[in-house]
C-alpha positions in Angstrom: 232.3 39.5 -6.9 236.2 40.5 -7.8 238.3 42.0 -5.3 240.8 43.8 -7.9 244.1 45.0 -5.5 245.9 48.4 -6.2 248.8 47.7 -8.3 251.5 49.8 -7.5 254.6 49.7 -10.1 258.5 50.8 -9.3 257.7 53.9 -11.7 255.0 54.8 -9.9 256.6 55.0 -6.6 259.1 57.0 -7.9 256.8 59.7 -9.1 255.1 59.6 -5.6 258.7 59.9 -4.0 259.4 63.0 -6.4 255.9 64.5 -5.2 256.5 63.8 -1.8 260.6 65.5 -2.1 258.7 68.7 -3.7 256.2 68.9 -0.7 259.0 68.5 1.4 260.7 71.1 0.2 257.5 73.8 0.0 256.7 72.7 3.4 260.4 73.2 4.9 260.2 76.8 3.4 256.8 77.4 5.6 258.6 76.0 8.3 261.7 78.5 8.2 259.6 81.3 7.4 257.0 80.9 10.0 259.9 80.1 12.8 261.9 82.9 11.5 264.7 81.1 10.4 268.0 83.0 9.7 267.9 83.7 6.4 271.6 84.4 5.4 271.6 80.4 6.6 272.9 78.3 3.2 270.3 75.6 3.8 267.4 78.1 4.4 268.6 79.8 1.3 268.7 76.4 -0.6 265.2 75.4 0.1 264.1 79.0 -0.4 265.2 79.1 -4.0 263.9 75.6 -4.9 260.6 76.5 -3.1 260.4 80.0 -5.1 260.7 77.5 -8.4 258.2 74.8 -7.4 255.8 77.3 -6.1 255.2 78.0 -10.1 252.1 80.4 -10.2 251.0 80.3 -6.3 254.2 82.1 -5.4 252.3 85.7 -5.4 248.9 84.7 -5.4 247.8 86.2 -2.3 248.5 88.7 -0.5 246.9 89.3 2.7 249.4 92.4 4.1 250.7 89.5 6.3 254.3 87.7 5.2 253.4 84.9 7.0 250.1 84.7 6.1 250.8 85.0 2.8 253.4 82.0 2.3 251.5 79.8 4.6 248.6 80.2 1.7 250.3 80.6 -1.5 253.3 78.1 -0.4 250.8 75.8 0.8 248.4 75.6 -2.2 251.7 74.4 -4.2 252.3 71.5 -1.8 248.6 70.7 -2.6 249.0 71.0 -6.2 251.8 69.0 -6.8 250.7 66.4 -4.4 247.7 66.0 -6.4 249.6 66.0 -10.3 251.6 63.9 -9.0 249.4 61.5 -7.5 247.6 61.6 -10.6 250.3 61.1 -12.7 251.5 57.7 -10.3 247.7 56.3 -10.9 248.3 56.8 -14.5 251.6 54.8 -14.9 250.5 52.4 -12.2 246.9 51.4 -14.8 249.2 51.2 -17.8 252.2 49.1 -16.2 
């Protein structure tokens, strides 16, 4: 019987790194807005507009009457999503490299 190990390539690290920056990022925004972060703060601002982009279609998805609520949910389905394409994508490059 074969033991076959994982190969894991440079390429494919760096799409897992990318994944794991966009997380980041959706996750820092859940962060600030379940703390109640100052939101005239440049940084909070910063991560609020990239997290509006990378949210794609979650960003409105649903809407429970609570704000927090809401962005825990919809912001928290996108960290799932692109954890998952991504992830995907760095098992695809690692099999072909």
């Amino acid at each position: 019987m074969a033991v076959y190990a994982r190969r894991r390539t440079s390429v494919g690290s760096v799409i897992r790194g990318i994944g794991a920056i966009f997380a980041v990022i959706l996750g820092l925004h859940i962060l600030f807005v379940l703390m109640g972060a100052n939101a005239a703060n440049a940084f909070v601002r910063f991560i609020g507009y990239w997290a509006g982009i990378l949210a794609v279609w979650f960003r409105n998805l649903f809407a429970t009457g609570n704000v927090q609520v809401d962005v825990l949910l919809n912001y928290g389905l996108a960290i799932i999503f692109w954890l998952v394409v991504f992830g995907v994508l760095s098992r695809v490059v690692d099999r072909t490299y």
